[in-house]
Structure formats: C-alpha cells, structure tokens
BAVO-781631 format. One record per residue (C-alpha): z, y, x; residue in one letter. Coordinates in Angstrom, 2 decimals, decimal comma, padded with zeros to 5 digits. Each point is the difference from the previous one (the first is absolute). Example, Ala and Ser with C-alpha at 12.3 -4.5 7.8 and 13.67 -1.06 7.14 Angstrom:
REM residues 2
> 007,80 -004,50 012,30 A
> -000,66 003,44 001,37 S
END
This chain:
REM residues 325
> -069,42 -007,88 046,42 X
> 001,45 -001,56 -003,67 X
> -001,53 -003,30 000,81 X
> 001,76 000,20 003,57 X
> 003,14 000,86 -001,72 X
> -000,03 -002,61 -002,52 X
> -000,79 -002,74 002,36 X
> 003,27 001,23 002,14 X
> 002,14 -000,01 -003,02 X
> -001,55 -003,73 -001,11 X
> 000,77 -000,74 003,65 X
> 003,69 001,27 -000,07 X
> 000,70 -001,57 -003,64 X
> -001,29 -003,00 001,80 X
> 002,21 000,06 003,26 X
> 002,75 000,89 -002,43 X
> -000,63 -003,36 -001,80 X
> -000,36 -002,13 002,92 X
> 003,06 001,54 001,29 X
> 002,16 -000,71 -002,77 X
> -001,62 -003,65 -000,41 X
> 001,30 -000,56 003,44 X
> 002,92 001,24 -000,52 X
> 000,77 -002,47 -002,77 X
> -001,00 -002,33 001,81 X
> 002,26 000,59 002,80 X
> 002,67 000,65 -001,39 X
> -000,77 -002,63 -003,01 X
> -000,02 -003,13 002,88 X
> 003,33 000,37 001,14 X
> 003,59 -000,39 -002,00 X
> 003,83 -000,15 001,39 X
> 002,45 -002,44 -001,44 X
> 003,73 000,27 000,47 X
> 002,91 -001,99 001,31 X
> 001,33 -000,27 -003,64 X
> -003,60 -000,72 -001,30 X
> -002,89 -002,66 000,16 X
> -003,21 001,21 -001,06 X
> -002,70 -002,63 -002,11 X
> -003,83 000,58 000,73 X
> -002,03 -000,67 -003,00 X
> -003,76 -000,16 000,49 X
> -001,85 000,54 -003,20 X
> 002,97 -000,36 -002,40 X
> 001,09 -003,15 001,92 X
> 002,86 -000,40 002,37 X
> -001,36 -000,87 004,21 X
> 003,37 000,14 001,93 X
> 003,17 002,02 000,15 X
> 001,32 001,95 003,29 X
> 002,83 001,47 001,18 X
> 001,30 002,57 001,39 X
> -002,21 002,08 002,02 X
> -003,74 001,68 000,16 X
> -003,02 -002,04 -001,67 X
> -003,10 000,81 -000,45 X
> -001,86 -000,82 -003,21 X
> -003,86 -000,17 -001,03 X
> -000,19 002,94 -001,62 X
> -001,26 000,10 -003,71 X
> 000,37 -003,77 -000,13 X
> 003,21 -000,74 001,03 X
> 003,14 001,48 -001,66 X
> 003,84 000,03 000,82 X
> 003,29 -000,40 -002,36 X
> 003,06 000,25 002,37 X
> 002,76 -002,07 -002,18 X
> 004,03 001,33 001,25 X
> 001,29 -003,24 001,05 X
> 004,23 001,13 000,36 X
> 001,97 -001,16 -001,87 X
> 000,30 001,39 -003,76 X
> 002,73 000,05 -002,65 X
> -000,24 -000,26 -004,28 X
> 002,52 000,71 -002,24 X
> 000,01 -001,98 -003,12 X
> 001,51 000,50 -003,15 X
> 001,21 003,71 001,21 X
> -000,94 003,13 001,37 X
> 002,16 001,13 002,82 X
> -001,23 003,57 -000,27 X
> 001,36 000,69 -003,00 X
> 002,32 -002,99 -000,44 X
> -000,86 -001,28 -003,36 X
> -000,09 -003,60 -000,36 X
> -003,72 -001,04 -001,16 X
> 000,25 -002,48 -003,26 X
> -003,63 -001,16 000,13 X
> 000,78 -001,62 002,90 X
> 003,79 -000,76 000,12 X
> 000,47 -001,23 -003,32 X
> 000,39 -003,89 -000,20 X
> 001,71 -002,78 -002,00 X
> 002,29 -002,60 001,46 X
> 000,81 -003,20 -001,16 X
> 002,67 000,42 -002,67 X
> -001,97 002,33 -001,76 X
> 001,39 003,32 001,81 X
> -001,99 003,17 000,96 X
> 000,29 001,35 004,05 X
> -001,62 002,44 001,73 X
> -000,71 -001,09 003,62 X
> -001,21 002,21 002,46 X
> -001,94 -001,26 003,31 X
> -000,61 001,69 003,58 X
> -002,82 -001,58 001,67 X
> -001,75 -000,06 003,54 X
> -003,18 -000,60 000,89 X
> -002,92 000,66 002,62 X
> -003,57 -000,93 000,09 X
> -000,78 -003,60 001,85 X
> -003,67 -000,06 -000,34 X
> -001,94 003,19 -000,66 X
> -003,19 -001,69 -001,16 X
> 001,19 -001,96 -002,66 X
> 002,51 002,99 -000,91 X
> -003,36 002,38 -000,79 X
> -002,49 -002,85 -001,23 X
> 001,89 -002,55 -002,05 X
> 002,14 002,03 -002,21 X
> -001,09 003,19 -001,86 X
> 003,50 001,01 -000,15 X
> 002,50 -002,33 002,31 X
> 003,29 002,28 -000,45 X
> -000,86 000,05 -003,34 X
> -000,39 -003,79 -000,25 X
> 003,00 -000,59 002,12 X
> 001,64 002,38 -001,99 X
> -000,72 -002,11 -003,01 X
> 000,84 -003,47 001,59 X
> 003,66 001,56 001,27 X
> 000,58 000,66 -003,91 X
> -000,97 -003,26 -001,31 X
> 001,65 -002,31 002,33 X
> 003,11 002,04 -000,14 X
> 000,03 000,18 -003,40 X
> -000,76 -003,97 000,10 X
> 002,80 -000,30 002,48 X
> 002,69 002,13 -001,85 X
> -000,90 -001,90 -003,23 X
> 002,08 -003,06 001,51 X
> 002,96 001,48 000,89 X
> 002,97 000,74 -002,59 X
> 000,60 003,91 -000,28 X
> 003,41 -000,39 002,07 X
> -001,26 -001,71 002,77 X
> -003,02 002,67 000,18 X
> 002,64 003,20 -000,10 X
> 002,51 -001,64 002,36 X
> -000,31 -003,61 002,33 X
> -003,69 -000,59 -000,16 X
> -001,99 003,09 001,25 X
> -000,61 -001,25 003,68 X
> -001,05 -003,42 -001,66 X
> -002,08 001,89 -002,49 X
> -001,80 002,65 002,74 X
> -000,75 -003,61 002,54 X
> -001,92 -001,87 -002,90 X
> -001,82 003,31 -000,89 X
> -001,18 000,78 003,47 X
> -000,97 -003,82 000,65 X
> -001,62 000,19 -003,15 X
> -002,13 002,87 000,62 X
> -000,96 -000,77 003,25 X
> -001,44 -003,12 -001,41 X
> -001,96 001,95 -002,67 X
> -001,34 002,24 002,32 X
> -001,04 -002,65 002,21 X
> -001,73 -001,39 -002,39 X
> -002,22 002,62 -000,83 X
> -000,41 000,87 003,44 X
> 000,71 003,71 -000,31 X
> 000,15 000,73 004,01 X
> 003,73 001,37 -000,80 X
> 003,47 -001,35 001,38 X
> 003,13 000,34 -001,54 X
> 002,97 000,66 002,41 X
> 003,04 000,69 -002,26 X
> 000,63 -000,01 -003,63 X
> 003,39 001,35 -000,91 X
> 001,98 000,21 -003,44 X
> 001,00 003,15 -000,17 X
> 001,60 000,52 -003,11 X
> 000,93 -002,29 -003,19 X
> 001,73 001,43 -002,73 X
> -000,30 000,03 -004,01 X
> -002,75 002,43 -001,99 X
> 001,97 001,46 -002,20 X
> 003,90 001,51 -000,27 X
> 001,10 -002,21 -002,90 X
> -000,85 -003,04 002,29 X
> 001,29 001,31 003,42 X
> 003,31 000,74 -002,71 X
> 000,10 -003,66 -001,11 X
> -000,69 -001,26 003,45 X
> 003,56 001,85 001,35 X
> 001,33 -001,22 -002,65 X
> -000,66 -003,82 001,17 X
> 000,36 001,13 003,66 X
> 003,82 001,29 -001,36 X
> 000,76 -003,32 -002,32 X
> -001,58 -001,86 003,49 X
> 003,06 001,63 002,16 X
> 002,62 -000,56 -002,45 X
> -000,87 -003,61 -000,25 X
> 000,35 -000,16 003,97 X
> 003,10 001,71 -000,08 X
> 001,53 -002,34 -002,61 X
> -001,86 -003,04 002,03 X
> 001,94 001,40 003,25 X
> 002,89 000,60 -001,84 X
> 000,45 -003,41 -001,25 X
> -000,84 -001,38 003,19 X
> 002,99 002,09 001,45 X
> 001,87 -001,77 -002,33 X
> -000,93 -003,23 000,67 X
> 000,49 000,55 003,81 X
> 003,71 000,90 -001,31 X
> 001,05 -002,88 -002,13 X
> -001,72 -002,86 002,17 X
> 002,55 000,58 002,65 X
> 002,77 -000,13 -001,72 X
> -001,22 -003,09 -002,32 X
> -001,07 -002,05 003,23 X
> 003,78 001,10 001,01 X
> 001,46 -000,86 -003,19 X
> -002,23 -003,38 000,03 X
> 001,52 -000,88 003,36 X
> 003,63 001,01 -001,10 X
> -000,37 -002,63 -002,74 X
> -001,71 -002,80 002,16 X
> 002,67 000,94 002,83 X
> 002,80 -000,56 -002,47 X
> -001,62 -003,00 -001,93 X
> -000,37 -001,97 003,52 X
> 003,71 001,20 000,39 X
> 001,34 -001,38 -003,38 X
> -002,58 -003,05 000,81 X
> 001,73 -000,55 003,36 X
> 003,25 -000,14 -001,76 X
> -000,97 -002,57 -002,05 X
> -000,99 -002,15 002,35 X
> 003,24 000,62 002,32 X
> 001,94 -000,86 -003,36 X
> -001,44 -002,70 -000,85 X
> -000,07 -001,24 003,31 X
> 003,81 000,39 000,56 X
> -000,16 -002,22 -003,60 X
> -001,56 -002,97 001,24 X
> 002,17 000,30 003,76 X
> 003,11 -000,04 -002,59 X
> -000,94 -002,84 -002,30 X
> -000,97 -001,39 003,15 X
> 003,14 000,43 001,55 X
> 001,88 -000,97 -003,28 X
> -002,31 -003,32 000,00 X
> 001,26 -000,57 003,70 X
> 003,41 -000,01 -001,48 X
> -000,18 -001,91 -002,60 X
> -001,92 -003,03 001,62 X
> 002,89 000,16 002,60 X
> 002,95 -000,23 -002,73 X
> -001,29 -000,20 -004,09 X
> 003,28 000,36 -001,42 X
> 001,04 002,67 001,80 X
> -002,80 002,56 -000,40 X
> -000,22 -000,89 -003,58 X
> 003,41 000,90 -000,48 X
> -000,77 003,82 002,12 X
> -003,16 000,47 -002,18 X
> 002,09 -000,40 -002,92 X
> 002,50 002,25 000,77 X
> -002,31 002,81 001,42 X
> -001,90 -000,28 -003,53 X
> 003,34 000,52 -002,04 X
> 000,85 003,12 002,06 X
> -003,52 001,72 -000,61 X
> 000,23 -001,34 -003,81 X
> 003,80 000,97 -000,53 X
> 000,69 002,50 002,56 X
> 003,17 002,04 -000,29 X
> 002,12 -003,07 -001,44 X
> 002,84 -001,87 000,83 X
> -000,49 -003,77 -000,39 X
> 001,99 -003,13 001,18 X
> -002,02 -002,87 001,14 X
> 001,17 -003,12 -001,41 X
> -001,82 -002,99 001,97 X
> 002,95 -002,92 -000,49 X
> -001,55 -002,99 -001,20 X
> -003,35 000,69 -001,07 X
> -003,41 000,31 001,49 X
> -000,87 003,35 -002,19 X
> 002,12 003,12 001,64 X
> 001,84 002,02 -003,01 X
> 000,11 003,15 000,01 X
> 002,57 002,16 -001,95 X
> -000,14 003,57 -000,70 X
> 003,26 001,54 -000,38 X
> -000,91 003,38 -001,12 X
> -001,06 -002,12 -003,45 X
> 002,45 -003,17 000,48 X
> -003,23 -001,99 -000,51 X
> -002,44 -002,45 001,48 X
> -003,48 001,98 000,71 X
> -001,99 -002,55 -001,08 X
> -003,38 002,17 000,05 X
> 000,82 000,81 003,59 X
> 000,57 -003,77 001,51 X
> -003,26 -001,06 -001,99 X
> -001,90 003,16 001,88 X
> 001,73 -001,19 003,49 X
> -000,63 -003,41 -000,82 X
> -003,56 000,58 -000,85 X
> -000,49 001,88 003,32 X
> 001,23 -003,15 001,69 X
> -002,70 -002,43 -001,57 X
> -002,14 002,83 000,97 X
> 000,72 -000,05 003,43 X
> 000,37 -004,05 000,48 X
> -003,57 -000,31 -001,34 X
> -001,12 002,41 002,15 X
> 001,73 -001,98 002,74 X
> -001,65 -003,33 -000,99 X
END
C-alpha cells in the first residue's frame, strides 16, 4: 500500500511537471505587439527580424522578444519642466565675444530602426543626448551673445538640428530627429541679465535719437530743396534780366550806329549833349556853337566855362566814333 502510494504521488509530481512544461511552452511561443510598437526577435543574443503589430509566435527558450515604443518621444534639455529650474550642466555655453548664456532646447524624436536602436548603442538617448550638447554648444560658440538672446535663435535651432541629424546619422543610432526647438536663451546670472537691460535700454535710446534725427532731416530737406529752388528761381530771374538789358544795349548802340552812319555830325552833336545833361544835370547852360568846331558850354550858376565837363562829353564822343568805325 506505501509503495502504491508513493508511485501515485511520483506520478502526480510528474503530471504536475509536464503540465507546467507545457504550459510554458504554450504560452512561451506566442507574443502580441501593438500598433504603437514593433517587437525585435533575438535568437541566442542575436537579433532575426522585427514584427509588428499583432500575434507571433516564438521558439520558445530560444527565441526572445524586446518590443521597442516606436511614437514619437520628447527631451527636454538644459531644464526640467517639472519643477522649472533651468539645468546649467547642460544649458551653460559661451558665445563668441566671450559672454556666458544659458540655452535651453525642446527636442522630438521617435525610433527609425529598432535593431540598430537596441544593438549598436549601449545607451542611444544618452549618446544623442550628448551629441545635442556638443554641437549646440559648438554652434552657439559662433554667434555674438546679442544675436543668440534676440535675431539669431531660429538660425541657431536650424544649424543645431541639421547638425545633429548628421551626427546621428553617422553613428547609425536607428533614431530620427523631427524638431529641435530653442526654447529659452537668457543670461546665468542677475548681474549679467542687469547689464544686458542696461545695453537693451542705451540700444533704444540710440534708436530714438537715430529716429529723431531722421525726423529732423525729413523737416529741413523740404524746406532747403524749397529754399534752393527760391534762389535758382530768382538767380535765372536776375540772369534773364541781364540778358534783356544788355540786349536792349546792343539794339540801342545799334540804333545809335544807324544814326550816325546816316548823318555824323548830327548824332555827334546829340551824344554830346545827352552826356552833359547826365554829367551836369540840374544846370543852366548856353550853348555857344558860332564859329568853331568845339561846342562851348557855359554854366551860369558859376559864370564859368566847365571845362571838366566838355572834356568828359568830348571824350564820350571819341568813344562813340571809334565804336562807329
């Protein structure tokens, strides 16, 4: 009767055993993957094949499964949006003229290859991590600090993302970069974010006075191209006259020439006279012409000869006869 039992017992034990071996293996064969999933198959330690959403079955005890989320994923870098503290380690840089910035980055990513994503990297966040930091940090290191705080950031966050998808390219991580966004730039420390309102302030008063001055400027060249055209309007005026004057000189002497040719004596005699009235004018004189070529002429205001006067007219008359010939 005890041997009959113990055999019974070895027998359940046994079943027992055989049951749960088949269990395993049952259940062991077969996996699920999701729709936001792809699973990789490794056989002994080395990747066979990946598959995707779904039921699969597996050889059991030889064949094992890592399903790898394949949606896409975000990092923060250089803060922590949890608590909102800015994370110097990372954001910390130096830009070209020798100024300190912290820079902040948001970045999305997803998984492009799962293989390579488990097998060639013992760490690819980690090392992607690590490549985001140095190229930014390589990136930031050519820009002045202004242009980093203010105009450059779009600039800055293009060359960083090309720059890291490059890098990760190269080492063939199995990871794709979507976006890469500067979030934040901004001095470390209070003294500096001080001194940089300070420039931002001495910045906007120079723009004012620049606008101001320009205002200014817009003001007086009106009226200076007005004045300017006043002063050429008047000079062509005064030129005009000039010309009409000197015009109505030559018709004159012309005239006077016509004259003379036509009778000598006679015009000679009229230019003499018209000389003595704008040399002598408000005097009364008797012309004496009896028996002489030379006219006489007597002022009787003085009871004398005005001899400085008759050589003026006569000088006016050789004048105007050697013009005439």
């Amino acid at each position: 009767m005890e041997e009959k039992l113990k055999k019974r017992i070895l027998l359940l034990i046994y079943g027992a055993v055989a049951l749960i071996v088949i269990a395993v293996v049952i259940f062991g064969s077969f996996y699920t993957v999701s729709e936001q999933e792809q699973a990789v198959v490794t056989q002994f330690g080395k990747p066979v094949g990946t598959s995707g959403a779904g039921l699969h079955f597996k050889v059991p005890l030889v064949q094992e499964i890592t399903n790898v989320d394949m949606t896409t994923r975000k990092m923060e870098f250089g803060y922590d949006s949890t608590t909102g503290a800015s994370i110097d380690s990372e954001s910390f840089m130096i830009t070209k003229d020798f100024n300190f910035v912290n820079v902040d980055f948001f970045v999305e990513w997803k998984v492009s290859d799962p293989i390579k994503f488990l097998f060639n990297s013992r760490d690819p966040v980690g090392l992607m991590r690590n490549i985001l930091q140095a190229e930014a940090r390589s990136i930031v290191s050519g820009y002045n600090v202004d242009d980093v705080l203010t105009l450059s950031k779009v600039e800055i966050q293009t060359k960083i993302k090309d720059s890291v998808v490059n890098k990760i390219d190269a080492y063939d991580l199995g990871i794709y970069v979507s976006n890469i966004t500067l979030q934040d730039s901004q001095p470390p420390t209070e003294e500096v974010v001080a001194a940089f309102k300070d420039v931002e302030n001495a910045k906007q008063s120079k723009d004012t006075a620049i606008n101001g001055a320009n205002k200014y400027k817009n003001e007086l060249i009106p009226q200076a191209d007005a004045e300017a055209d006043k002063i050429v309007k008047e000079a062509e005026g005064i030129k005009e006259a000039r010309i009409n004057e000197a015009d109505g000189q030559v018709a004159r002497f012309n005239e006077m020439y016509e004259e003379y040719s036509r009778n000598k004596d006679i015009t000679k005699t009229r230019i003499y006279l018209e000389t003595m009235e704008e040399v002598i004018p408000n005097m009364n004189v008797i012309i004496d012409s009896s028996g002489d070529d030379i006219l006489k002429i007597m002022d009787l205001n003085n009871g004398e000869v005005s001899a400085q006067a008759a050589a003026g007219a006569e000088q006016n008359t050789a004048e105007t006869e050697g013009g005439a010939n």
